[in-house]
C-alpha positions as CSV (number, residue, x, y, z in Angstrom):
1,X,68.0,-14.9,-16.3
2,X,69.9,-14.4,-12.8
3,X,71.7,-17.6,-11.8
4,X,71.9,-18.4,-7.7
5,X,75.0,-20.4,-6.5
6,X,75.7,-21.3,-3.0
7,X,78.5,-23.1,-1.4
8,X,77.7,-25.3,1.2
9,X,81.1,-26.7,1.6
10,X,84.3,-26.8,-0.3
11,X,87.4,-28.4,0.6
12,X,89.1,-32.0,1.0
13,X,86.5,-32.6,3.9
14,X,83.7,-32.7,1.3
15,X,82.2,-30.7,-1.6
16,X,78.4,-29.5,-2.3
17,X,77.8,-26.4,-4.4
18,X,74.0,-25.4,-5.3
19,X,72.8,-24.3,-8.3
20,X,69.5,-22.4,-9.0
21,X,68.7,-21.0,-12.4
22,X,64.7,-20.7,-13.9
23,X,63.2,-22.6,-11.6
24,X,65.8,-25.5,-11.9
25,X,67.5,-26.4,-8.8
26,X,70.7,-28.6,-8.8
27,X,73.6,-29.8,-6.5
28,X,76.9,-30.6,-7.5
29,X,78.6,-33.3,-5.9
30,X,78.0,-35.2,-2.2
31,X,80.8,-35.1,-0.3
32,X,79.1,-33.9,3.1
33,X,76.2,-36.0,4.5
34,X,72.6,-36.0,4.0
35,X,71.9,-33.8,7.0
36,X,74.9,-31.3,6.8
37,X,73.2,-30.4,3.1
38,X,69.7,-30.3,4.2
39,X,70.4,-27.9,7.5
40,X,72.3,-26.1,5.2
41,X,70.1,-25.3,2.5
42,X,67.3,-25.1,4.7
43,X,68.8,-22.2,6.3
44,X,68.9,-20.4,2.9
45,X,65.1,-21.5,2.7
46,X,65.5,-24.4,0.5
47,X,64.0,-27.5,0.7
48,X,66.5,-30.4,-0.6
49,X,63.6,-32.4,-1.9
50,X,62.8,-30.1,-4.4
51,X,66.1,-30.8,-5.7
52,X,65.9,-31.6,-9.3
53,X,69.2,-33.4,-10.1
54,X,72.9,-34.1,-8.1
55,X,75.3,-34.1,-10.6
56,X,78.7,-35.8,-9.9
57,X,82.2,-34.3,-10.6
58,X,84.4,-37.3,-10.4
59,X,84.6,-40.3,-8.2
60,X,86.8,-39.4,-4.9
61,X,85.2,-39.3,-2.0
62,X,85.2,-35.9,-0.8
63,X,82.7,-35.7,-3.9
64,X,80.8,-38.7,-3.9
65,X,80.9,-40.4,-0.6
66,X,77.2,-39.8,0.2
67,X,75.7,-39.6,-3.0
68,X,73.9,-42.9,-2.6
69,X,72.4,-41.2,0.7
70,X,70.9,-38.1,-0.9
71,X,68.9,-40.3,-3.8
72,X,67.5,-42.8,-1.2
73,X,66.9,-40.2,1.8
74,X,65.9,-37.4,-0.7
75,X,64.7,-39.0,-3.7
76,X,67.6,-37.0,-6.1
77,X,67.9,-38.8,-9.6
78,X,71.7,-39.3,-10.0
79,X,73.9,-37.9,-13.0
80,X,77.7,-38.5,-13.8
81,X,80.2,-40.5,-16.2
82,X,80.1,-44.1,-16.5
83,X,83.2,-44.3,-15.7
84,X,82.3,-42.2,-12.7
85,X,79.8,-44.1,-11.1
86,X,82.1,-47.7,-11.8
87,X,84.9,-46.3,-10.3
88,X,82.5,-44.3,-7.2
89,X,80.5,-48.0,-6.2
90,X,84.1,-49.9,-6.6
91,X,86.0,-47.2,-4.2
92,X,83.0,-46.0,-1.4
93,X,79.9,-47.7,0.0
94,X,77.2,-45.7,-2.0
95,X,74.8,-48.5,-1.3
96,X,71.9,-49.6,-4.2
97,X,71.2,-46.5,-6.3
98,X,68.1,-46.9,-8.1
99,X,67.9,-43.4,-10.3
100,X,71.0,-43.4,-12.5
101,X,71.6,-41.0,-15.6
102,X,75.2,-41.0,-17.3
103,X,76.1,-38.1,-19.1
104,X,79.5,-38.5,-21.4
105,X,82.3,-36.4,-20.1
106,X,82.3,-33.8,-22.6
107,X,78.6,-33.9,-23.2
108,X,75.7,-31.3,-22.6
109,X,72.7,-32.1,-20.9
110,X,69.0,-29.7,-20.2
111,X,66.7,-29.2,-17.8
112,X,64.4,-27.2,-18.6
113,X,66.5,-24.3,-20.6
114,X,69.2,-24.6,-17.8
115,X,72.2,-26.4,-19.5
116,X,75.2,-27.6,-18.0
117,X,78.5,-28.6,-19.9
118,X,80.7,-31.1,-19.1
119,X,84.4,-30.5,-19.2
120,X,86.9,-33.1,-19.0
121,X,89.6,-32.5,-16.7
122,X,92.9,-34.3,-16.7
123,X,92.5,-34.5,-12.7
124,X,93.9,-37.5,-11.5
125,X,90.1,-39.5,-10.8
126,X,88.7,-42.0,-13.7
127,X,86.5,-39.6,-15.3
128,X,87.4,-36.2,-13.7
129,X,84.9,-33.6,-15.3
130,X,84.4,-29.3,-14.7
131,X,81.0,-27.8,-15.5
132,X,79.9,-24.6,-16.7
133,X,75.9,-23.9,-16.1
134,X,74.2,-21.8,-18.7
135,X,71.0,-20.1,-18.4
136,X,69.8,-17.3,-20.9
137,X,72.9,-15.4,-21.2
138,X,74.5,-16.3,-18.1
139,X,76.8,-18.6,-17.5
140,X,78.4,-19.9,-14.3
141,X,81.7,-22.2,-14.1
142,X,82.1,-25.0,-11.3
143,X,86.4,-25.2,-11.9
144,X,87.9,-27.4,-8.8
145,X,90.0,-30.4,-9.0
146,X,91.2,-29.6,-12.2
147,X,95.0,-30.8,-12.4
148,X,96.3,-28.1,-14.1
149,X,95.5,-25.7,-16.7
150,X,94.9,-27.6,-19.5
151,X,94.2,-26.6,-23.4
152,X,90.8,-24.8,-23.6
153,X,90.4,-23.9,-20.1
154,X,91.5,-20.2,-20.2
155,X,89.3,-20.2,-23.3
156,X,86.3,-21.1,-21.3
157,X,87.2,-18.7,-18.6
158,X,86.2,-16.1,-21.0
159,X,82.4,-17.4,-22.1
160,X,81.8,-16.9,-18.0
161,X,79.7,-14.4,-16.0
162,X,81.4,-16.1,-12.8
163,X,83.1,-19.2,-11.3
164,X,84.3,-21.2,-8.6
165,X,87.4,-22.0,-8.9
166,X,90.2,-24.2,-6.8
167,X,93.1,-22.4,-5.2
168,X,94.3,-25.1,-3.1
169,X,97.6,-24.5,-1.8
170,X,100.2,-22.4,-0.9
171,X,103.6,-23.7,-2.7
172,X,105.6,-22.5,-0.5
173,X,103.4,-24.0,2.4
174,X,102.9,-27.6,0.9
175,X,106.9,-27.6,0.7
176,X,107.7,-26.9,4.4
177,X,104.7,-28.6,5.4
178,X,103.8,-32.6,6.6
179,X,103.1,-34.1,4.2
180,X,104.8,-36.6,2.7
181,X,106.8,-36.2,-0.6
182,X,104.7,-38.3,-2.9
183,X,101.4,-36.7,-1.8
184,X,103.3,-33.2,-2.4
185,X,104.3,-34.5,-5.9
186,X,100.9,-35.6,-6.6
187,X,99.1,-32.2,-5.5
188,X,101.8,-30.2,-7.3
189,X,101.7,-32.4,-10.1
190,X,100.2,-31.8,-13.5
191,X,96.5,-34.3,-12.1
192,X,96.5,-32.8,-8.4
193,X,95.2,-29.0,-8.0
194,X,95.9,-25.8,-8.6
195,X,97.8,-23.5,-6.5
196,X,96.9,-19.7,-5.8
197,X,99.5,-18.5,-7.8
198,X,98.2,-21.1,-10.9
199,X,94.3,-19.9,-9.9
200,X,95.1,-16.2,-9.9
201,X,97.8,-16.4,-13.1
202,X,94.3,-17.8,-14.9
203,X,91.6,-15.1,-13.8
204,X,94.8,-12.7,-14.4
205,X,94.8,-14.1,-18.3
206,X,90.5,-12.9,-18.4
207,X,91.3,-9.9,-17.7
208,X,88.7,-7.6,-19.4
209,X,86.3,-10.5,-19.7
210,X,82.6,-10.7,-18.8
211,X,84.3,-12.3,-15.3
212,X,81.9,-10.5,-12.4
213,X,83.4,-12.6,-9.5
214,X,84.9,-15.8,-8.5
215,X,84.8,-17.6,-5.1
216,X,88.1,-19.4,-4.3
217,X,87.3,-23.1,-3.6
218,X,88.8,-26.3,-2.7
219,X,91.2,-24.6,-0.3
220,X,93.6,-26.7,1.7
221,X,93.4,-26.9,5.2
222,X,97.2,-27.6,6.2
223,X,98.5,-25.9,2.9
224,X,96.5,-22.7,2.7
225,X,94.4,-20.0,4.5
226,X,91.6,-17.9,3.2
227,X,93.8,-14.8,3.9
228,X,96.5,-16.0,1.8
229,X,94.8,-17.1,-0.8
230,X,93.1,-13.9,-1.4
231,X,96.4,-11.9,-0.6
232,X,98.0,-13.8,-3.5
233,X,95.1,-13.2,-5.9
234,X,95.0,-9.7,-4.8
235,X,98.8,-9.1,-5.7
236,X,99.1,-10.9,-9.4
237,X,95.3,-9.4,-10.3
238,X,95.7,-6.3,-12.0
239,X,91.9,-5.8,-12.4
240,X,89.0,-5.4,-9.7
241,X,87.2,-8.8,-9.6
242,X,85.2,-9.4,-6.6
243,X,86.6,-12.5,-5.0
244,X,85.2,-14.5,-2.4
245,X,86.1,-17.8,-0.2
246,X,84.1,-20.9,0.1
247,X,84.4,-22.0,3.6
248,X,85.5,-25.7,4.5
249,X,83.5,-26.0,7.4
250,X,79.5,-23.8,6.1
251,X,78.1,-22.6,3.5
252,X,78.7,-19.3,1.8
253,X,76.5,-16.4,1.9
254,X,73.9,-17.0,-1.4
255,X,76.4,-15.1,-4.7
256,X,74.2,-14.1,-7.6
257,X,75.4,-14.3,-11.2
């Protein structure tokens, strides 16, 4: 059974991937507002009502910020960690949220045939967690915000059909760039992101898999560029995966698993 997957934003500016698999039809994470996701899934023909579940990823804003908005405006039922939503209603104004479900951060949970695994991540949020979204045979990862590659993960890499995966910066980039030196410590740093060396080094290590494609995510806007990122997968790949870029700004075209 074919698994849909759309982008409709990555980045630090706010995070929203769809999910469509047997009917089931789920968004992961809230970090643009209400409207952004509804024009932007209504240009793919989608209707954000029908919506069936928004899962959460972990409590920073750019993932979470308008959750609250999407389960009032839209009527979504809400899932993530405990932990999650305490630290999400301490940090942002979510407002009241009526339809909560917690899922444990290495738990599985079902809709309807479609699963979806949780995968702890030692990112540096409360209850940071990856997913990997299963349906018949197929099975698509959702790997951003991960911290670094940690025990497992090049394991999992190998059960996937496809992925979206962070390649945030550019080392050489965040070094000569602004920022200062404890928030380059902390993206560099074994709970901030992956670089595009660290994201290609770990599709490099599937070689052979079942891996049809992955879509570079979570790119940074001072620290990276789509054309770099790719260039630097292109050059430590030895093996002919499609790649593609979710955009910071729209949503992808529609990728197929």
């Amino acid at each position: 059974m074919d698994i849909l997957a759309i982008a409709l934003q990555s980045g630090s500016n706010g995070n929203c991937i769809y999910v469509e698999a047997g009917g089931v039809k789920l968004l992961f994470d809230a970090g643009i507002n209400g409207k952004q996701a509804e024009t932007r899934l209504a240009a793919h023909g989608l209707d954000i009502r029908e919506i069936d579940a928004l899962i959460i990823s972990h409590d920073h804003g750019d993932h979470v910020r308008h959750a609250g908005v999407y389960q009032r405006k839209f009527g979504l039922p809400l899932y993530l960690t405990r932990k999650t939503h305490d630290a999400a209603v301490r940090r942002h104004p979510l407002g009241e949220l009526s339809d909560v479900r917690f899922f444990s951060s290495d738990g599985i949970f079902q809709f309807d045939g479609v699963t979806v695994e949780a995968i702890s991540t030692p990112h540096d949020a409360s209850d940071g967690v990856a997913f990997v979204i299963s349906s018949g045979r197929k099975r698509l990862g959702i790997m951003t915000d991960l911290g670094h590659v940690f025990d497992g993960l090049p394991e999992t890499f190998e059960s996937l059909d496809a992925v979206f995966l962070e390649s945030n910066y550019d080392p050489e980039m965040l070094e000569r760039g602004v920022y200062p030196a404890f928030l380059k410590k902390r993206i560099k740093g074994p709970r901030g992101h992956l670089s595009n060396i660290e994201a290609a080094e770990l599709l490099k290590a599937t070689s052979g898999s079942r891996l049809k494609w992955a879509c570079l995510s979570h790119l940074s806007e001072q620290n990276n560029s789509a054309l770099l990122a790719l260039k630097t997968h292109r050059e430590i790949l030895d093996h002919n995966l499609a790649l593609h870029v979710a955009d910071r700004y729209a949503s992808s075209a529609p990728l197929f698993v």
